[in-house]
Structures are given as structure tokens and as C-alpha cells.
C-alpha positions in Angstrom: 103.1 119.2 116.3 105.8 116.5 117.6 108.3 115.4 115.8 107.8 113.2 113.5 105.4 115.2 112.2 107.8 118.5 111.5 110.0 116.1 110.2 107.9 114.7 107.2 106.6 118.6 106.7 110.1 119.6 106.7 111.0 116.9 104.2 108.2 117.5 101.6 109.2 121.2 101.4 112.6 120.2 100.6 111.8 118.6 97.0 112.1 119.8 94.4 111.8 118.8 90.6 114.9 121.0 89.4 116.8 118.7 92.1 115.4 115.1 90.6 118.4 113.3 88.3 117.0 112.2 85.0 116.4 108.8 86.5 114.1 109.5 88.6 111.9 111.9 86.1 112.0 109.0 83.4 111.1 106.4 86.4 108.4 108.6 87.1 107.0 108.7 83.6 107.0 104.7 83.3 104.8 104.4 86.5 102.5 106.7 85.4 102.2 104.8 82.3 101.9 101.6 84.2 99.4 103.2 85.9 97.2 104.7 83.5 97.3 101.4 81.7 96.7 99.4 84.6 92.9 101.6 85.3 92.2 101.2 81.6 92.5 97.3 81.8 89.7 97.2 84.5 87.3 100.4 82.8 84.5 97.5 82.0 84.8 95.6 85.4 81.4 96.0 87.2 83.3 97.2 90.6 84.7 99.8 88.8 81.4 101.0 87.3 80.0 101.0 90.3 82.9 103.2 91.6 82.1 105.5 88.2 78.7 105.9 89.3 79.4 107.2 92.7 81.7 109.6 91.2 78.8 110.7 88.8 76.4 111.5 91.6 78.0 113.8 93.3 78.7 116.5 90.9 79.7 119.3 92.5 83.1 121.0 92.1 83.5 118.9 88.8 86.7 119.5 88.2 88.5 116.5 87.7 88.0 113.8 85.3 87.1 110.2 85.7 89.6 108.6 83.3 88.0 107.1 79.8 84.4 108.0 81.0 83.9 111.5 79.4 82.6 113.4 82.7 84.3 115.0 85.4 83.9 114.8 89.5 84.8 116.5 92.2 89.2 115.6 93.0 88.1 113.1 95.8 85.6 111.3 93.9 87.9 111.0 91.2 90.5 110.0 93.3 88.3 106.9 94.1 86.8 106.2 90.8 90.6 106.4 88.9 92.0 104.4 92.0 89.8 101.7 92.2 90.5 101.0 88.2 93.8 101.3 88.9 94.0 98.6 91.3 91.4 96.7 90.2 93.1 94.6 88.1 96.2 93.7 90.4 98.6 94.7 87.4 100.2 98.1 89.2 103.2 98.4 90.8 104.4 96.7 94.2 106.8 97.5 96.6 107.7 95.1 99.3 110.2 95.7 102.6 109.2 95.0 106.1 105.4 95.5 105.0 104.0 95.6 100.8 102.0 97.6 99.1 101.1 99.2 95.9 102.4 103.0 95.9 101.0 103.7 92.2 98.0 104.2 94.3 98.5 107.6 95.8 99.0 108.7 91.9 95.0 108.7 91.8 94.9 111.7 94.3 97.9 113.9 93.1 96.7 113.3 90.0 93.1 114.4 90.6 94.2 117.4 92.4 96.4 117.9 89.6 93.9 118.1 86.8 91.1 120.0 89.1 94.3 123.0 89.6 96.1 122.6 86.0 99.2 121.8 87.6 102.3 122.0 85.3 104.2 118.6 84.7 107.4 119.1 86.7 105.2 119.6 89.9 103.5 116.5 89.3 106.3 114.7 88.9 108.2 116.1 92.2 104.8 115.4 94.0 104.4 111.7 92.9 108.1 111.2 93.8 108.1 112.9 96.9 104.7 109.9 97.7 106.6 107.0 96.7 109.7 108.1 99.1 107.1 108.4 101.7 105.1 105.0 100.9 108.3 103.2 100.3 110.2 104.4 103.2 107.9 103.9 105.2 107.5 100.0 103.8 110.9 99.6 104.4 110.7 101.1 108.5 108.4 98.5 110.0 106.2 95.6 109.5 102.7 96.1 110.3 100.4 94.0 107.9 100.9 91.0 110.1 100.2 93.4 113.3 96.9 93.8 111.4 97.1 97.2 109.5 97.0 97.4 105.9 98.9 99.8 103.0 96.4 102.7 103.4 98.1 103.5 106.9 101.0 104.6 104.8 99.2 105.5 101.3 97.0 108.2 103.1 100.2 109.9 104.4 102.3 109.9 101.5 99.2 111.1 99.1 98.7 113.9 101.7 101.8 114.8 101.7 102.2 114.7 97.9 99.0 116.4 97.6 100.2 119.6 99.8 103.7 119.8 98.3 101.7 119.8 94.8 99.2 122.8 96.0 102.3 124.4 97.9 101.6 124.6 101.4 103.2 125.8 104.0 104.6 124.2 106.5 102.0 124.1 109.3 99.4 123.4 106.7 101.6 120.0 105.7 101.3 119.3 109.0 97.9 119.6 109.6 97.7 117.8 106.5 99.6 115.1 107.9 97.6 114.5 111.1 94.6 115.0 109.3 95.3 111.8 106.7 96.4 109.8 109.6 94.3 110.1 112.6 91.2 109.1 110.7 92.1 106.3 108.9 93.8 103.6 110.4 93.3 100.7 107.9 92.3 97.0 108.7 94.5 94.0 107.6 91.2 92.2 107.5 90.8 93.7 104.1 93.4 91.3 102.7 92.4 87.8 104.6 90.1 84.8 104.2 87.7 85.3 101.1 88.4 88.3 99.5 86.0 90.6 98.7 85.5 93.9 96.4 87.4 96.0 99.1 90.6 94.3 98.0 90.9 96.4 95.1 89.3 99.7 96.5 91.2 100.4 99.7 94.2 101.9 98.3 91.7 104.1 96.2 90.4 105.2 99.4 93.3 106.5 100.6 93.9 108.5 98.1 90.6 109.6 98.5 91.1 110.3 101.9 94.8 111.6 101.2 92.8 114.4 98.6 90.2 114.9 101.6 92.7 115.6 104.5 95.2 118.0 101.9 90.9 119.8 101.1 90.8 120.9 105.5 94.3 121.7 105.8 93.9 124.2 102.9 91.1 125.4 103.9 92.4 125.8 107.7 91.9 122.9 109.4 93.8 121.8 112.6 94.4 118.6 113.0 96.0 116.7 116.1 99.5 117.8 117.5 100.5 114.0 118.8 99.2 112.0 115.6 103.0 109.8 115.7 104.5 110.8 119.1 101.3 111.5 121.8 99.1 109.3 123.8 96.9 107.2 121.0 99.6 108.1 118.3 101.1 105.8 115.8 103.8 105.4 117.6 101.2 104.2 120.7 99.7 101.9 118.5 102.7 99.8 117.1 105.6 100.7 119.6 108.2 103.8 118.4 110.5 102.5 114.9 112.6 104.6 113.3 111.7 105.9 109.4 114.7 106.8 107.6 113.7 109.2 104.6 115.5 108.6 101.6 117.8 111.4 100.7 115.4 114.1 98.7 118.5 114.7 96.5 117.8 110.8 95.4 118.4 108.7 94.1 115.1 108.1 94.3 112.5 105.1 95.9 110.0 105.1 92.4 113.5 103.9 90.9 113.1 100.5 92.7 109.7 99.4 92.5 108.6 96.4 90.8 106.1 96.7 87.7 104.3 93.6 86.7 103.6 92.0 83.7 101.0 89.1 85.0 97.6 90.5 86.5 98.0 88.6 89.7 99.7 89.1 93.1 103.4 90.5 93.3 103.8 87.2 95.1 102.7 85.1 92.5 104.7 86.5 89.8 107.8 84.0 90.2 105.8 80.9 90.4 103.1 81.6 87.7 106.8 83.0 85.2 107.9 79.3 86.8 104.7 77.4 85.7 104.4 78.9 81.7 108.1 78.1 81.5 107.4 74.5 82.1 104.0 74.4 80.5 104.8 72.7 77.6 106.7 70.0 79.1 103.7 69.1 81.4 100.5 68.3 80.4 97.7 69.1 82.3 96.3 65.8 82.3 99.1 64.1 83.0 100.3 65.9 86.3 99.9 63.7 89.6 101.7 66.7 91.9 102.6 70.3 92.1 104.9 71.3 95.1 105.2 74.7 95.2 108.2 76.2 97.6 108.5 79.6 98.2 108.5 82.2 101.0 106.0 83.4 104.5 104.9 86.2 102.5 103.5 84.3 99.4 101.5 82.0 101.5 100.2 84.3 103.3 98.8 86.2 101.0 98.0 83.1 98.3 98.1 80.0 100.1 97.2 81.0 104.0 93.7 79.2 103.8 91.1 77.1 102.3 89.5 79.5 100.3 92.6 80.1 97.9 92.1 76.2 97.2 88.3 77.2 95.9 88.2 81.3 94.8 85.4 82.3 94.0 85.6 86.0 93.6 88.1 87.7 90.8 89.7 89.5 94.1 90.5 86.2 95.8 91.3 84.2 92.3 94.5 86.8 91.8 95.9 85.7 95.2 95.1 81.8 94.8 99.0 80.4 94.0 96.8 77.0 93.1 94.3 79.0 90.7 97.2 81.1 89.0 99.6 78.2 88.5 96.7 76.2 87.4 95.6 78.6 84.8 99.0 78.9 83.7 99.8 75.4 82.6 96.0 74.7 80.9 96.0 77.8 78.9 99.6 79.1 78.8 98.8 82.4 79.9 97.4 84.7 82.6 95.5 87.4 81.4 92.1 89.5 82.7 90.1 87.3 80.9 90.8 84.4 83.3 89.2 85.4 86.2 86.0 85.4 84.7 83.7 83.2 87.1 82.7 80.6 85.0 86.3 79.7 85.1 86.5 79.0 88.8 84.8 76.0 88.6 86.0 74.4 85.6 86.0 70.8 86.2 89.9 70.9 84.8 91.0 73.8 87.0 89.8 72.6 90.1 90.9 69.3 89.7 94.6 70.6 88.7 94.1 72.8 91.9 93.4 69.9 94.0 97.3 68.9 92.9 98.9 72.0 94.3 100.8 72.0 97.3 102.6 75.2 98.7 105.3 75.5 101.8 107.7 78.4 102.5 111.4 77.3 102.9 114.0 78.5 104.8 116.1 79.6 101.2 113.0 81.1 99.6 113.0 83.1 103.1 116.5 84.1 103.3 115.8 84.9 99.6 112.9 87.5 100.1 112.7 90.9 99.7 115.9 91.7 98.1 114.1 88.4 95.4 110.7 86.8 95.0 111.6 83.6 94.4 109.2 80.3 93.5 110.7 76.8 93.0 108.0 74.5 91.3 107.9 70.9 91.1 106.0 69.1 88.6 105.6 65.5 89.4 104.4 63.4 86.1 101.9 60.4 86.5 105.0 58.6 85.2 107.3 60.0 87.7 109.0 62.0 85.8 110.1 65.5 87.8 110.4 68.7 86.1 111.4 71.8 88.3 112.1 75.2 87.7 113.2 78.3 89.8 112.4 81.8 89.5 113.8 84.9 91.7 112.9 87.6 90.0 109.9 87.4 87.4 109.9 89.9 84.0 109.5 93.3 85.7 111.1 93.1 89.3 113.2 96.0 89.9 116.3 93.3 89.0 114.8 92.1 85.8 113.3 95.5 84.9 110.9 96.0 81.8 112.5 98.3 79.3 110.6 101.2 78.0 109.6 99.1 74.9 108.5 96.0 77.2 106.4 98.5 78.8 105.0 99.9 75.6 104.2 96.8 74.6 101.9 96.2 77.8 100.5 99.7 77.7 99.0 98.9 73.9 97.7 95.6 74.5 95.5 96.9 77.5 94.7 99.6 75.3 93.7 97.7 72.4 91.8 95.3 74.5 89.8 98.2 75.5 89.1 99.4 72.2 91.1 102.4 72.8 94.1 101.7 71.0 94.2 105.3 69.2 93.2 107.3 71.9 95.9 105.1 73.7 98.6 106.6 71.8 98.0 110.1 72.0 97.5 109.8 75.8 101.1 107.7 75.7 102.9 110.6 73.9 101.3 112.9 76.1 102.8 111.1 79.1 106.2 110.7 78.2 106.4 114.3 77.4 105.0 114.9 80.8 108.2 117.4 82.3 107.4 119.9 79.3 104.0 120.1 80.2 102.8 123.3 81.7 99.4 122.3 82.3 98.5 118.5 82.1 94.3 119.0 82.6 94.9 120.5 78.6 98.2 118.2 77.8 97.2 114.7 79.2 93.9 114.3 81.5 92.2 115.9 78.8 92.7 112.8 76.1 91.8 110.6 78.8 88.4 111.9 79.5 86.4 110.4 76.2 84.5 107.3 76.2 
């Protein structure tokens, strides 16, 4: 195997959980409960039944569960089924660097291979740690969503890789594990561009599908290929040789610096949206003439980059419309699931605010971004009247964290939106008692299987 590739092997065998600071294990806890309450939030979306039901018909080795639906699938299917909820909803964490992604979403896998082999806590949490060092570093290394490749390049490695330090492996089977994530599945930008469709919120599931699938061969004895970063067709072919500095497997630790939301919208959103329900009672809809939205590249790329984010209408591209969120924000005064429902896309009132919006990236929003996310907004009043207001970092960037109560308090209202609110709070307990757990199928997948 080249280099790189005994290099990431050698790093996953160096974590360990008795190593991880108490930071890092309690970080660990909140994402998982970000996460867990992020899949329940979408459980009734039709995408995500969909993704239930392909889980359901294929049965065999049905030993993971498929959270809140009361049956069990084989890991991968799981992987997809839990991953797609988890995403669906565009309420999990982000992490943004040279590229962005979501790295909650190699928790589906670990978590599926977890229940299917009654994995004690401590190895879970050292396995989902170890994945976000990999995802995040790895964000942090090089910029290739604009190069066309999308967060599953990185999400299938570091699930592999979380997936084989979970089951143990070796070292050569890591690496096998390794190439055998990558090689197969490169990941198009495409996914994220234009109109947005139902793959938006399933490609990160995938990967962790794919993460489960590669970690399945190399166990089972698999080769994959020796030049998957260094050789002719590698990675390193592909986007020209970077250097990926691994965090420090002492820590401290990358999940301590992602960004959990509290709007179920795009990360890049979160600043203007926080900026828009701040002003929203000192400007009426109806009385608006102009929105000027400044921020950064990023943003409009990924909410403002072309016509369609001026007239969504899908759920997927609604959540990454700055003119749809904003506009939602100031006629209702919150953002929640229930307003990407599609009757509201065409609203007379919503598109007409919409048609009001105007977004640029500035050269101080761009100096501003990553370390911030920053939105300036602009109100312009039919009686000229200006009302502004700035935002860096929204409620629950890593510099205006959520505290563990702020966090409860999103956890239970997903839960009791769902109808689940009891079942919600056994599951909670469960998770933050996750690094006592010696098997978390019986401690914690278990009260998540029921309907």
C-alpha cells in the first residue's frame, strides 16, 4: 500500500478511548444526541420512508435497527435508512475548512455496525472520534467541492476507518479498508447544484453505507488497490498531491469544533436567517421595498448561485434558498420543518418578499469566513427607513456553542413533535451515559427501535 494509505491505518490504530480528555467524550455524547435528534425530526418525511422501505426489503443479516421503526436490517441498509433521516432535515452538524460537510454522517455506519456487533460505549465513542478527525482534517487539507467532488469523498474514508478501528482490524485489513471505501466512490459536486433534488439529503447516508460495505470485504479478506492516494488514477492523480495533517490522536480533538445548528436550514444560512428574526419585528413584511443580503463566496454558492434559489420548489432546494429562508423568517418569525411544506413555496407573500432579496459576497464577509459565518442584512423600508443587522456566528457555531441544556431543549422539541417525547427521554439518558455502556444494542439502539 503507499503511503498515505499506511499512514491513516497507522493512525486509526493509534486511538484509543482511555487516551480521549473528558472533552472530547462529553463532545462526543452531544453529537450523538444532535444526531439522533436530527433523524427523528425527518422519521415522517416521504424520502425517508422510502429509504425505510428499502431497508425492510432486504432482510437478511437483520441485525441492526432502523431507528423509531421497530424492525431491524442488515448494518448497511441501516446505515442508509438512519443516514438519510439524519440528514434529511439539514439540522446536523457542519464543519467547514477548505471544503464543508456534515461529519455526523459517518455516525449512521459506526453506529449500525455498532448495534449489529453489541459494541461497548467506549469503543464507540473512540470510533466516532477517530471519523470526525478523519472527515475534519481532511476538510481542513484541500478544497475540492468547487473542483467538483462532494463530502462523501471524505465521509466514505473516515466511516471506513471508524468502522475497522470499531471491529478491531489489523492493520492491513484498515488498509484494504481504506482503498476499498475510496476507489469506488468518488462523489459528484453535481449532487449539490442547480435544483436540488432528493440526493441532497441521501449522499452522505451513502457513504456511510458504502463506508459499512468496504469495512464488510476487508473483514472478510478483501484486497483492495495498493495506489488508491499515491499511484497512477489515485486521489492524489485526480486533484494534484496536498498535504493532510492528522490532528494529534492524543487531542484535543476535531468533534470539539464542529458547529451544531439550531435552524433546519443550510450552515450558510444560519447568520442571516439569526439576522432576519432579530429584525423581524421592526419590519413588516408588507412594508419592505429591499433586502440586501452581504455575505461570503461560500453562502452564495450554495444559497444564492442561481435562479432556482429565487423559486425552490423542492424541500432540498428551499433549505439552501438565502431568499426563501430570510423570507420565511420575517413573515412567520421562525424557521422550523414545517415551512418547507410545498404549499408554502408559492405563497403569493413569500414569493413576492423573495422577489426583494438581493445577495452579494463582500470582501469583509470573505476575509471573515471560516474562522466566522457572517451575514449583514439590510432592510430597506417603503419609507426609507434602513434597518441592518450583523451576525458572525449564529446560536450553535463552535464560537457561540449551545450548552448541554440548549441542546436538551432542541432534542425534546423534535421529540415531542414526533410524538415520541417519552421514549425521547429514556433514549436521552441512555446516550449521555453512553462511556458506561458495555453493550449499546441492549443500553441505547434498543429504546430507539419502537414505533
Amino acid at each position: 500500500m503507499d503511503h498515505t494509505t499506511q499512514r491513516l491505518a497507522d493512525y486509526a490504530l493509534a486511538t484509543d478511548y482511555r487516551k480521549l480528555s473528558p472533552t472530547a467524550v462529553h463532545e462526543c455524547k452531544r453529537r450523538l444526541i444532535d444526531t439522533i435528534a436530527s433523524a427523528m425530526s425527518a422519521y415522517d418525511d416521504p424520502v425517508c420512508a422510502m429509504a425505510r422501505n428499502l431497508a425492510r426489503k432486504r432482510p437478511a443479516d437483520a441485525s441492526a435497527g432502523v431507528w423509531g421503526s421497530g424492525f431491524r436490517a442488515a448494518p448497511e441498509m441501516a446505515a442508509f435508512a438512519n443516514g438519510v433521516m439524519l440528514r434529511f432535515m439539514d439540522i446536523s452538524d457542519t464543519y467547514v475548512g477548505k471544503s464543508r460537510g456534515h461529519p455526523s454522517d459517518i455516525m449512521a455506519g459506526i453506529l449500525a455496525v455498532a448495534d449489529a456487533t453489541r459494541a461497548g460505549g467506549p469503543a464507540v465513542i473512540n470510533a466516532v472520534t477517530l471519523a470526525y478527525d478523519v472527515y475534519c482534517s481532511f476538510i481542513d487539507a484541500i478544497e475540492i467541492n468547487r473542483r467538483g467532488w462532494d463530502q462523501p469523498v471524505y465521509g466514505v474514508i473516515a466511516s471506513a476507518m471508524g468502522i475497522g478501528r470499531l471491529l478491531g482490524f489489523d492493520r492491513d485489513t484498515m488498509m484494504n479498508a481504506i482503498a476499498l471505501a475510496l476507489v469506488p466512490n468518488m462523489a459528484l459536486s453535481q449532487a449539490r447544484n442547480g435544483a436540488l433534488s432528493n440526493w441532497k439529503g441521501c449522499a452522505g447516508a451513502n457513504a456511510a453505507r458504502n463506508g459499512v460495505f468496504a469495512a464488510m470485504l476487508a473483514q472478510e479478506g478483501f484486497s483492495g488497490p495498493a495506489g488508491v492516494f499515491e499511484g497512477t488514477g489515485g486521489l492524489y492523480q485526480v486533484l494534484g498531491r496536498f498535504d493532510w495533517p492528522l490532528p494529534d490522536p492524543n487531542g484535543p480533538h476535531m468533534i470539539e469544533r464542529t458547529h451544531i445548528k439550531t435552524l433546519p436550514i443550510c450552515f450558510h444560512g444560519q447568520s442571516a436567517v439569526s439576522a432576519a428574526l432579530d429584525l423581524r419585528e421592526r419590519v413588516p413584511a408588507e412594508a419592505v421595498a429591499e433586502i440586501s443580503i452581504d455575505t461570503y463566496d461560500t453562502a452564495v454558492l450554495m444559497m444564492a448561485n442561481d435562479a432556482t434559489r429565487w423559486a425552490p420548489d423542492t424541500h432540498e432546494t428551499a433549505d439552501h434558498s438565502l431568499p426563501y429562508c430570510v423570507a420565511i423568517a420575517l413573515l412567520d418569525g421562525e424557521v422550523t420543518p414545517a415551512s418547507f411544506e410545498a404549499h408554502r413555496f408559492a405563497e403569493p407573500a413569500v414569493v413576492e418578499l423573495m422577489r426583494k432579496v438581493r445577495v452579494q459576497a463582500t470582501p469583509d464577509m470573505n476575509a471573515a469566513y471560516p474562522e466566522a459565518a457572517p451575514a449583514r442584512l439590510a432592510v430597506r423600508m417603503k419609507s426609507g427607513t434602513m434597518h441592518e443587522r450583523e451576525v458572525l456566528h449564529a446560536k450553535g457555531h463552535a464560537r457561540n456553542a449551545l450548552s448541554d441544556a440548549e441542546l436538551e431543549g432542541k432534542y425534546r422539541r423534535i421529540f415531542a413533535d414526533a410524538n415520541r417525547h417519552a421514549q425521547g427521554e429514556t433514549v436521552l439518558r441512555a446516550a449521555w451515559a453512553l462511556e458506561v455502556s458495555e453493550d449499546v444494542a441492549a443500553s441505547l439502539f434498543a429504546l430507539l427501535e419502537r414505533e
